[in-house]
C-alpha positions as CSV (number, residue, x, y, z in Angstrom):
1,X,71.7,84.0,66.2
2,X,69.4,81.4,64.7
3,X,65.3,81.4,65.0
4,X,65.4,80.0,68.6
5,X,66.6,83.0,69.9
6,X,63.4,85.0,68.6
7,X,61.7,82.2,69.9
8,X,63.0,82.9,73.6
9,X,63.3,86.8,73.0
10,X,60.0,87.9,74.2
11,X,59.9,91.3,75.3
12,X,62.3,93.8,75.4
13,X,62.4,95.6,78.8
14,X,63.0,99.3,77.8
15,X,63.3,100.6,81.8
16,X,65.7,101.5,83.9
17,X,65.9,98.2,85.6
18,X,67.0,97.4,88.9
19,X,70.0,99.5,89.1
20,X,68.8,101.7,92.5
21,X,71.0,101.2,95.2
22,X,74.0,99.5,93.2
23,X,77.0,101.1,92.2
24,X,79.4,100.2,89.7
25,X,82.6,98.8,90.9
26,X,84.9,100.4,88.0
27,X,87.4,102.1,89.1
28,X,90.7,101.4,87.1
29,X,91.5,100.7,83.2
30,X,93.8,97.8,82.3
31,X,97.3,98.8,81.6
32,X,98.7,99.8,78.6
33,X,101.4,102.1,79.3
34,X,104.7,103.3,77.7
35,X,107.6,102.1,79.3
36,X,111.3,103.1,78.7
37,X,114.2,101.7,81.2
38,X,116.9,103.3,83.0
39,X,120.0,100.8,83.6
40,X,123.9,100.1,84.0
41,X,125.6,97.0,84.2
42,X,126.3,97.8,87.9
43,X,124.4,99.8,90.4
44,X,126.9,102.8,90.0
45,X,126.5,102.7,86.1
46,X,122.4,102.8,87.1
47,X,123.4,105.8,89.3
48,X,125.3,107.4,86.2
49,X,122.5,107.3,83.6
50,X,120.4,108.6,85.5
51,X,122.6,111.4,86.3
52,X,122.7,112.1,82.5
53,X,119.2,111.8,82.0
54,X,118.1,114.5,84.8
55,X,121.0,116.8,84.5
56,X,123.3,118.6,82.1
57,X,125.0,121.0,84.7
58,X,125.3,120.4,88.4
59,X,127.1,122.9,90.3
60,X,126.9,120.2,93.1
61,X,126.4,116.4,93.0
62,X,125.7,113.9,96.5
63,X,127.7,111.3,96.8
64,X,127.0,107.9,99.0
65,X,128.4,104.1,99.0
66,X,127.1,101.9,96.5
67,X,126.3,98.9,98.5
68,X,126.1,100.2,102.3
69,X,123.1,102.8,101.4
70,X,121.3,103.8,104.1
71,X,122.4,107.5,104.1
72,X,120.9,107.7,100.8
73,X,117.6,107.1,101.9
74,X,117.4,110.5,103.0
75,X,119.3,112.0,100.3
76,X,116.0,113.2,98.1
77,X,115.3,116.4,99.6
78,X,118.8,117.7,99.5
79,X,118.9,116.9,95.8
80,X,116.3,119.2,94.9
81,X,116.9,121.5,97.0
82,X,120.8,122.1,95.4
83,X,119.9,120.6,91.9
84,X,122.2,118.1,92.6
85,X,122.4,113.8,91.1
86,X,122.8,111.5,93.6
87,X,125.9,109.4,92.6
88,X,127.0,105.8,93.9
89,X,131.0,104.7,94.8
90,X,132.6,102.0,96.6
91,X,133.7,102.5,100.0
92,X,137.5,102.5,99.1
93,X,137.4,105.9,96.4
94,X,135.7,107.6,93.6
95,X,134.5,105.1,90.6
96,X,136.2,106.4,87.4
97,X,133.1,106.4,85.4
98,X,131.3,108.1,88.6
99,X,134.5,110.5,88.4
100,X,133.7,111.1,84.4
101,X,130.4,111.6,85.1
102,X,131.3,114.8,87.7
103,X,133.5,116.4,85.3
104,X,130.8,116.1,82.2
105,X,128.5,117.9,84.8
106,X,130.7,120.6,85.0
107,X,130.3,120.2,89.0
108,X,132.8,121.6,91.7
109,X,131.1,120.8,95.2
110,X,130.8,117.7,96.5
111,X,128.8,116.1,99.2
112,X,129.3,113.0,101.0
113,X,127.3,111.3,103.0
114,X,128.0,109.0,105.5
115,X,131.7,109.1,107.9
116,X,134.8,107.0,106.6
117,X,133.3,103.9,107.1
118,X,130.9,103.8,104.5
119,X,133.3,106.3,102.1
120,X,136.5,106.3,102.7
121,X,139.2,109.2,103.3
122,X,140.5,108.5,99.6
123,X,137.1,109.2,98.5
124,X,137.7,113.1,99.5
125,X,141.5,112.6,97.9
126,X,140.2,111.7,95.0
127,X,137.9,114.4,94.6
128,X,140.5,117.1,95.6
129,X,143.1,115.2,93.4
130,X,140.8,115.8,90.1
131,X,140.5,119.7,91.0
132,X,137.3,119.8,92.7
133,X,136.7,122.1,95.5
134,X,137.3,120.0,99.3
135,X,133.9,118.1,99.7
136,X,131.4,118.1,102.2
137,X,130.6,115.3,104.4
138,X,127.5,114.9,106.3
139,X,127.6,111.5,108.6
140,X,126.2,110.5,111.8
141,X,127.6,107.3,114.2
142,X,124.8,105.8,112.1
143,X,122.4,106.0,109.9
144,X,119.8,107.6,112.3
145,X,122.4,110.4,113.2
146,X,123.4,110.9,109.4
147,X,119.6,111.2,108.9
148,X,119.7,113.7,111.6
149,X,122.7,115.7,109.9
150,X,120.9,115.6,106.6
151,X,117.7,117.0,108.0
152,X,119.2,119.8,109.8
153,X,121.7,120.6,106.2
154,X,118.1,120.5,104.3
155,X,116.2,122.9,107.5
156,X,112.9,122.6,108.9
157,X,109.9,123.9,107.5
158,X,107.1,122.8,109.4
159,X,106.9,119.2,108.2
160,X,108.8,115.6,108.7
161,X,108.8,112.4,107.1
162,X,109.9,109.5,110.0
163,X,110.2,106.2,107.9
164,X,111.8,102.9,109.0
165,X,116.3,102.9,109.4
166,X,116.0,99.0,109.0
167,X,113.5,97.8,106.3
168,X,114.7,100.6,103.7
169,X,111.1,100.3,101.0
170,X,109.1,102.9,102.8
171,X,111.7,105.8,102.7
172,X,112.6,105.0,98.8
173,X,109.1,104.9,98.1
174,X,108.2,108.8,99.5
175,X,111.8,110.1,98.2
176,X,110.1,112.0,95.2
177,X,107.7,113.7,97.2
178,X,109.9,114.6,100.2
179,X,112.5,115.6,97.2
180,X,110.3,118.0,95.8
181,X,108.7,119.4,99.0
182,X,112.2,119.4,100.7
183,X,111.0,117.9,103.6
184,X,113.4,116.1,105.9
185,X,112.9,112.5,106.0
186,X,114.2,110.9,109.6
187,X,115.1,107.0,110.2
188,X,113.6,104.6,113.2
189,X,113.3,101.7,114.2
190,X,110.6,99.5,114.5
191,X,110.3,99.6,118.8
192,X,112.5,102.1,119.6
193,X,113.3,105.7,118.6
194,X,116.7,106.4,118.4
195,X,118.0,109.2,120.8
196,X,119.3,111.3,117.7
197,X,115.8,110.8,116.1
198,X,114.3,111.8,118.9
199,X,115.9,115.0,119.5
200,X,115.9,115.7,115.9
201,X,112.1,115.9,116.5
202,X,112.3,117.6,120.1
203,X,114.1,120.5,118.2
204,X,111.7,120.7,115.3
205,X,108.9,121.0,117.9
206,X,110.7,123.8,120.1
207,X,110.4,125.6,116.4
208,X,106.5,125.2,116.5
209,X,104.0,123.1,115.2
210,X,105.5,119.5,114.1
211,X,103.0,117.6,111.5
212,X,104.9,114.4,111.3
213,X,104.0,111.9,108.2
214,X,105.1,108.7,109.3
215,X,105.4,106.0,106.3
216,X,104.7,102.6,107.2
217,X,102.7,100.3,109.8
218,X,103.0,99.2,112.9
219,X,105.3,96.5,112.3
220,X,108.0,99.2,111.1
221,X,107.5,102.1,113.0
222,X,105.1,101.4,116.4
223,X,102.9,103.9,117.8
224,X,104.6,103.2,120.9
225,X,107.7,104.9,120.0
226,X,105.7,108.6,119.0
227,X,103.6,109.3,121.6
228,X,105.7,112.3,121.9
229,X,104.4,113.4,118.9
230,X,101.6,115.7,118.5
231,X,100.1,115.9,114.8
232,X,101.3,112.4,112.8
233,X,99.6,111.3,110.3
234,X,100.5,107.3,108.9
235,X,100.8,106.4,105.5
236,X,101.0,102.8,105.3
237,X,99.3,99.2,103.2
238,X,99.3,95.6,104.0
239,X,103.5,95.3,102.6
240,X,106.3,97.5,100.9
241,X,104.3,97.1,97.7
242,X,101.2,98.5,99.1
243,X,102.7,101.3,101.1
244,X,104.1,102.3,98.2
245,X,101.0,102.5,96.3
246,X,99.2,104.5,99.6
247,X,101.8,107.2,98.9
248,X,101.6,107.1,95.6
249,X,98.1,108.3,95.9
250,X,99.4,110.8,98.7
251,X,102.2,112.9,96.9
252,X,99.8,112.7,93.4
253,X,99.0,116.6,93.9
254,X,102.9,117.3,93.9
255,X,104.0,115.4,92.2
256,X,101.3,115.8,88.8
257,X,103.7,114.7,85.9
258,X,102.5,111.9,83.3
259,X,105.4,110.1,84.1
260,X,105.9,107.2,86.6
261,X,109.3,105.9,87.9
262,X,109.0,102.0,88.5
263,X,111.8,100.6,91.2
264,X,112.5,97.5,92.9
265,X,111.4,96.4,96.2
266,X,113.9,93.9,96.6
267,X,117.2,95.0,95.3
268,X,118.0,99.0,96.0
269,X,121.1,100.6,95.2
270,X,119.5,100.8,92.0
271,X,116.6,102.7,92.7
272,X,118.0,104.8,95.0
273,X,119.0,107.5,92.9
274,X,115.5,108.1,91.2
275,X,114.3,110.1,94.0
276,X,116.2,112.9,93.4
277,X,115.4,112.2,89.5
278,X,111.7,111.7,90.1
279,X,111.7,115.0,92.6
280,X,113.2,116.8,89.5
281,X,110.4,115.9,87.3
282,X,107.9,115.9,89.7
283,X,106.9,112.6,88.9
284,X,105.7,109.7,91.3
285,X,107.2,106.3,92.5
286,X,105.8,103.1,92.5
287,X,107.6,99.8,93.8
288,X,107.6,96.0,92.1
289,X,108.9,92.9,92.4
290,X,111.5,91.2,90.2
291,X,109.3,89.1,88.3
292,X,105.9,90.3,88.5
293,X,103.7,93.5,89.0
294,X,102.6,93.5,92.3
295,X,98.2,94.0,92.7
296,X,98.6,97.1,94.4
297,X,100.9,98.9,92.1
298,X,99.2,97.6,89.2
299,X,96.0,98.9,90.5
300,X,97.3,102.5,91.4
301,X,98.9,102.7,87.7
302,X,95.7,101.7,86.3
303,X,93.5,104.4,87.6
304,X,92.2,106.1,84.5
305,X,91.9,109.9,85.6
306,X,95.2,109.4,87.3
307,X,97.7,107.2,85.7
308,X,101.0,108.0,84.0
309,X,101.2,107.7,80.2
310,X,104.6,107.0,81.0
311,X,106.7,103.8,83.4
312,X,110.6,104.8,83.7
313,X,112.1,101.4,84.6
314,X,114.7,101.9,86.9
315,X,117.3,99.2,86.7
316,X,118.0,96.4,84.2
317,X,116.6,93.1,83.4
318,X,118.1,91.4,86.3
319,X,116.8,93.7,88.9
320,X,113.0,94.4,87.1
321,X,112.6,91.6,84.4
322,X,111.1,91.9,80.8
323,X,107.9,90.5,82.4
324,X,107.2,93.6,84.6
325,X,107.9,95.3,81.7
326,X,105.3,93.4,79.7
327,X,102.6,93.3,82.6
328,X,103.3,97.4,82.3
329,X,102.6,97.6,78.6
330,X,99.8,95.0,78.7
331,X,101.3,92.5,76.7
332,X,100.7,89.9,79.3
333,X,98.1,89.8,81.7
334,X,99.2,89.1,85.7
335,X,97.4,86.0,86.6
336,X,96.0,87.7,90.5
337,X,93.7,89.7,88.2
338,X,90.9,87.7,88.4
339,X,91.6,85.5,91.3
340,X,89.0,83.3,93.0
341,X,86.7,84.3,90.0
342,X,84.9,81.3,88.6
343,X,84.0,82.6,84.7
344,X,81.4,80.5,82.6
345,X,82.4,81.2,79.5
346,X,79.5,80.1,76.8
347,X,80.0,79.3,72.4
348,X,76.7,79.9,71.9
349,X,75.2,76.6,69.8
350,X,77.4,74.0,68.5
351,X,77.0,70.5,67.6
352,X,73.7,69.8,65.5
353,X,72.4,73.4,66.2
354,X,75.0,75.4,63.7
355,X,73.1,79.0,64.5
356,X,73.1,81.9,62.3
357,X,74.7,81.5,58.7
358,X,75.9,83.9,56.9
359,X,75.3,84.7,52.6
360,X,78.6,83.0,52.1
361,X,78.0,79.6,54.2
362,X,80.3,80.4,57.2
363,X,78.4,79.2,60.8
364,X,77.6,80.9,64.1
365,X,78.7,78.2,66.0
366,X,82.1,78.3,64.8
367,X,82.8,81.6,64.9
368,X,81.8,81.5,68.9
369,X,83.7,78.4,69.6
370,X,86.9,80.5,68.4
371,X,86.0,84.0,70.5
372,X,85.1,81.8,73.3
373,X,88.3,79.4,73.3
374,X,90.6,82.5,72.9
375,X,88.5,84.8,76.0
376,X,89.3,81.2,78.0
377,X,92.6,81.7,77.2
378,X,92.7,85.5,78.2
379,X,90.5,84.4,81.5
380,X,92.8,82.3,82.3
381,X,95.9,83.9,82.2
382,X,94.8,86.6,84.6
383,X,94.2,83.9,87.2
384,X,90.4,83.2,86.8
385,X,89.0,79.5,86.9
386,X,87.4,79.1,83.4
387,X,84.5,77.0,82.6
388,X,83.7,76.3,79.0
389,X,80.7,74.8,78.2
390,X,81.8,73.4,74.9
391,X,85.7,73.4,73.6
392,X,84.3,71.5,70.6
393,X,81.6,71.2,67.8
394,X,79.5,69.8,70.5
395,X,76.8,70.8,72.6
396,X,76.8,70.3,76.6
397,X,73.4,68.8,76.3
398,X,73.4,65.2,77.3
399,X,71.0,62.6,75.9
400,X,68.7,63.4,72.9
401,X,69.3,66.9,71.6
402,X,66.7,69.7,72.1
403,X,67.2,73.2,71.7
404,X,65.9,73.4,75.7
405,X,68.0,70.3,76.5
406,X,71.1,72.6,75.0
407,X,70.1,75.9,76.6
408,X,69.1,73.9,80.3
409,X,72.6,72.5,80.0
410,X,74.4,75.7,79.8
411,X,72.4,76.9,82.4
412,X,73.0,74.3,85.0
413,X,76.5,74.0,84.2
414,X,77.0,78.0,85.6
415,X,74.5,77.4,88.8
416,X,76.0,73.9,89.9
417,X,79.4,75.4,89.9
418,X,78.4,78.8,91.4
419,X,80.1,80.8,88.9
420,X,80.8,84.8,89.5
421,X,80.2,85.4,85.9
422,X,78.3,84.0,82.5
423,X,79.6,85.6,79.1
424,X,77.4,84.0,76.3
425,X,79.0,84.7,72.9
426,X,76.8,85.0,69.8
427,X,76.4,86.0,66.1
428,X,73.1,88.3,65.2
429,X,71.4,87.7,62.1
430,X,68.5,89.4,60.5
431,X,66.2,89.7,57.4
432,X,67.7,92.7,56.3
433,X,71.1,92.5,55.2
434,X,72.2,95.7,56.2
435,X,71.5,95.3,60.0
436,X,75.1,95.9,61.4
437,X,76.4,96.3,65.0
438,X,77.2,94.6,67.9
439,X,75.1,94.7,71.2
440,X,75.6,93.2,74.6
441,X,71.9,91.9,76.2
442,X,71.3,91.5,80.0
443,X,68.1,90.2,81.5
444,X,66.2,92.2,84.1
445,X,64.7,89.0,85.2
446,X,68.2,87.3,86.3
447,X,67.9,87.5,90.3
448,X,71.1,90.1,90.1
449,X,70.3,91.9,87.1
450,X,71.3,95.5,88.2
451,X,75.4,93.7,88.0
452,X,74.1,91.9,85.3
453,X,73.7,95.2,83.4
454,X,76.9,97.1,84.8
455,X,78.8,93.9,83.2
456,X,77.2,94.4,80.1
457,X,77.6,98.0,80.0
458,X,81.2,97.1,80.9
459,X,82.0,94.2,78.0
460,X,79.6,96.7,75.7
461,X,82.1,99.4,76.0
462,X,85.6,97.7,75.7
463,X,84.0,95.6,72.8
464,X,83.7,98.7,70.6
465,X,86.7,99.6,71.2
466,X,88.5,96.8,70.4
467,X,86.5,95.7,66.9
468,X,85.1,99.2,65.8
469,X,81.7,97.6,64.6
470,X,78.4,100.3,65.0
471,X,77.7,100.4,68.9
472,X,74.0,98.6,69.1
473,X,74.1,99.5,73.0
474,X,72.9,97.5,76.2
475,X,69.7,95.9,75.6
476,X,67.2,94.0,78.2
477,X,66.5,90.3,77.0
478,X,64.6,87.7,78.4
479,X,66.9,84.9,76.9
480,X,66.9,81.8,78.2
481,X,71.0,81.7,80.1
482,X,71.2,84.8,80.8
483,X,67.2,84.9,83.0
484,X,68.0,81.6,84.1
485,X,71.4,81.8,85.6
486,X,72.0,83.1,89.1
487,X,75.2,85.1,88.7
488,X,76.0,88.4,86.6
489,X,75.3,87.2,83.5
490,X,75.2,88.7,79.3
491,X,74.8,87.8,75.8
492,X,77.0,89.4,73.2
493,X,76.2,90.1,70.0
494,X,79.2,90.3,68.0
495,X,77.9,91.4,65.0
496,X,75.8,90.3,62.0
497,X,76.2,87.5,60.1
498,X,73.6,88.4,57.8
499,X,75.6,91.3,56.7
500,X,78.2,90.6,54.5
501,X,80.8,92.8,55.2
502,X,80.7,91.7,59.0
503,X,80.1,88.0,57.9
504,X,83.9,88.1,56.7
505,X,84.9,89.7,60.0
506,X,83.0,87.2,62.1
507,X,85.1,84.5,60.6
508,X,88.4,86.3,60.5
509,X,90.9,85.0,63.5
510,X,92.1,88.5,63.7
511,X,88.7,89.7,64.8
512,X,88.3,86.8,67.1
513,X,91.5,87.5,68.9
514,X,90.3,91.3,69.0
515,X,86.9,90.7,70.0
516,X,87.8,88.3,72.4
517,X,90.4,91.2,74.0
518,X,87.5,93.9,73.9
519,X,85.1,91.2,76.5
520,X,88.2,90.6,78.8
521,X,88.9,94.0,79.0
522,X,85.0,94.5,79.9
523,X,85.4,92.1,82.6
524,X,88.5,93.1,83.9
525,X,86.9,97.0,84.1
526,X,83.3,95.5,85.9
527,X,85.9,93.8,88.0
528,X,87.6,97.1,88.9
529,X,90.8,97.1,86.6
């Protein structure tokens, strides 16, 4: 930075600041996760791949109707408990490639779930016809008493899942722990408990203590309908998505592998199979939308102690799109990141003040108009209102220039608008030209320094990361923006332009781009990403 800033500098504050009594709001990482996908052209072809991923031998394999599919709600914990694929047919026989797919597993037992109306007799003539032993069939009147059946084939073992028969999210999204726990799971509805429910739970109870996990609000499942109950405990979030995410967080001591499966929320046949795959590999499940990442689940993946290394996409492009994919991988940002956030983002100089120049003649000011014009762009794309205070070789100083004209300006442009956050973006320069490193400064006197330096700690971090330049650390500044403006608020120090070696990366667009990725990433982690 030019001579003004030594001008403005003053003292450095070596203390501890104000930080007593505030704590850091990081909690997650921003994604940047593996992904592979798991698809057919149909729902049944979904079912068969993932078949052939989880097994090579099954003894046994579950079989339930491709597009009526309650009954395989509830098929999780029977799949684990006989090593056995869950595989999809229509109601009127066996698929061929579902048939192919028995024979390659080398299986002789059946089970079908559901009565003739969801599979039909010439399912079971089918199977007998290709040489397989006669199948089972488990079914109910409905789903509720299929549910019931299923429970009572799986057995009781102290513990119950009850999850909604009519909005079908909530049981999907706690098949992979109630797979690999082999614990029943029973369906309701949302203001009445249906009578073979009910005494499914009445004869669980005569067998001693019930503890009853019931997944879902009260909009699904009302309290109304288990005051029967003795020991429940709810699992449950604002929506599908966050329910999901809730037990997520719950099954994450059973279910410790690095790998995630990623199903719909909207479309299910396809994702209804991954229980019993996720159960198998002891892996969690987390629920999206078509098109986009919902908060929640992007949250819960981004937790950096606890998140997978590894998405499975369950489905194909038309169920889960690319996008999701992308959001997954971090090669697009969702734009509720930074919602309601208004960011100031500040080139530092511009217009007759050039800054800093480096040996070789490049400008301060035009390096920080690029960082700052691509950290817009980043900003912006996670959903944050972005105000620049120059997009030009200009400075935001109106009237006659003056260095405290220029640095008032800035100022009053983050105050008037009540920004959340000020990034000030800057090049260092010194006498000697072998200074190197990039710091990030906060100001003990801005009225909220203690976020001021969590943010700066934040940006400090990430910023290393991303450029690999000598870690300079967080520094206490009085400068002028940063003491003056009445939100979080930091000066970064890129690097030096004095030296010559970081002169060249100063001006490079690759190091922009990167440098400009490292900030947003600090800003996304003070924000709790």
């Amino acid at each position: 930075m030019a001579n003004l800033k030594w001008k403005l500098l003053g003292m450095l504050f070596l203390g501890l600041g104000l930080l007593m009594g505030f704590q850091t709001p990081v909690t997650a990482a921003p994604l940047a996760l593996d992904t592979s996908r798991i698809y057919g052209v149909r729902q049944i072809d979904t079912a068969i791949e993932v078949s052939k991923i989880g097994w090579k031998q099954a003894d046994t394999v579950i079989l339930a109707n491709c597009d009526n599919f309650p009954d395989a709600l509830v098929a999780a914990p029977l799949s684990h408990q006989l090593d056995a694929p869950i595989l999809l047919t229509p109601t009127e026989g066996v698929d061929p490639q579902v048939m192919e797919e028995i024979k390659r597993l080398g299986a002789r037992n059946v089970i079908i779930l559901g009565g003739s109306a969801a599979l039909s007799q010439q399912v079971e003539s089918d199977i007998v016809n290709a040489g397989l032993n006669q199948p089972e069939r488990i079914f109910g009147y409905d789903q509720y008493e299929t549910a019931q059946k299923v429970a009572e084939r799986v057995g009781y073992k102290g513990d119950v899942i009850l999850a909604s028969g009519e909005q079908f999210p909530d049981a999907l999204s706690i098949s992979a722990y109630a797979g690999v726990t082999e614990t029943p799971i029973l369906l309701t509805r949302a203001k009445e408990m249906p009578r073979s429910t009910q005494q499914a739970l009445e004869d669980m109870q005569n067998e001693g203590d019930l503890y009853t996990i019931v997944v879902g609000g009260e909009a699904v499942v009302s309290s109304s309908t288990l005051d029967r109950l003795q020991n429940v405990q709810r699992i449950f979030g604002n929506d599908r998505y966050d329910t999901a995410a809730e037990v997520y967080e719950f099954a994450k001591d059973a279910l410790p592998s690095q790998t995630s499966y990623l199903v719909t929320g909207e479309n299910f046949p396809d994702a209804l199979t991954a229980g019993g795959l996720a159960a198998k590999r002891q892996a969690g499940i987390v629920m999206t939308q078509r098109t986009t990442l919902p908060g929640a689940t992007y949250s819960v993946l981004s937790r950096p102690e606890e998140s997978p290394r590894t998405v499975v996409i369950i489905g194909g492009t038309a169920v889960i799109t690319d996008k999701v994919r992308d959001i997954v991988e971090g090669k697009v940002q969702p734009d509720y990141l930074l919602k309601g956030l208004t960011i100031v983002v500040d080139p530092g100089h511009g217009g007759p003040d050039p800054g800093a120049k480096g040996a070789s003649g490049t400008y301060e000011k035009n390096n920080t108009l690029s960082v700052g014009l691509n950290l817009a762009s980043l900003l912006r794309s996670a959903g944050a209102q972005v105000i620049i205070t120059r997009s030009s070789d200009v400075t935001p100083a109106e009237g006659t220039y003056s260095e405290r004209a220029d640095l008032e300006a800035r100022t009053e442009i983050a105050n008037d608008h009540n920004a959340d956050l000020f990034i000030s973006l800057h090049n260092d320069s010194f006498s000697n030209p072998e200074a190197a490193g990039s710091t990030t400064y906060y100001s003990s006197l801005n009225p909220v320094s203690p976020q001021s330096k969590v943010l700066a700690e934040n940006i400090q971090s990430e910023l290393i990361k991303a450029i690999g330049l000598n870690n300079r650390g967080v520094k206490n500044a009085s400068f002028y923006v940063i003491k003056n403006t009445k939100m979080p608020a930091v000066l970064v120090e890129l690097g030096f332009l004095s030296n010559p070696a970081e002169e060249k990366l100063l001006s490079s667009p690759e190091f922009q781009t990167k440098a400009a990725q490292g900030i947003y990433q600090g800003i996304l982690s003070f924000e709790g990403y």
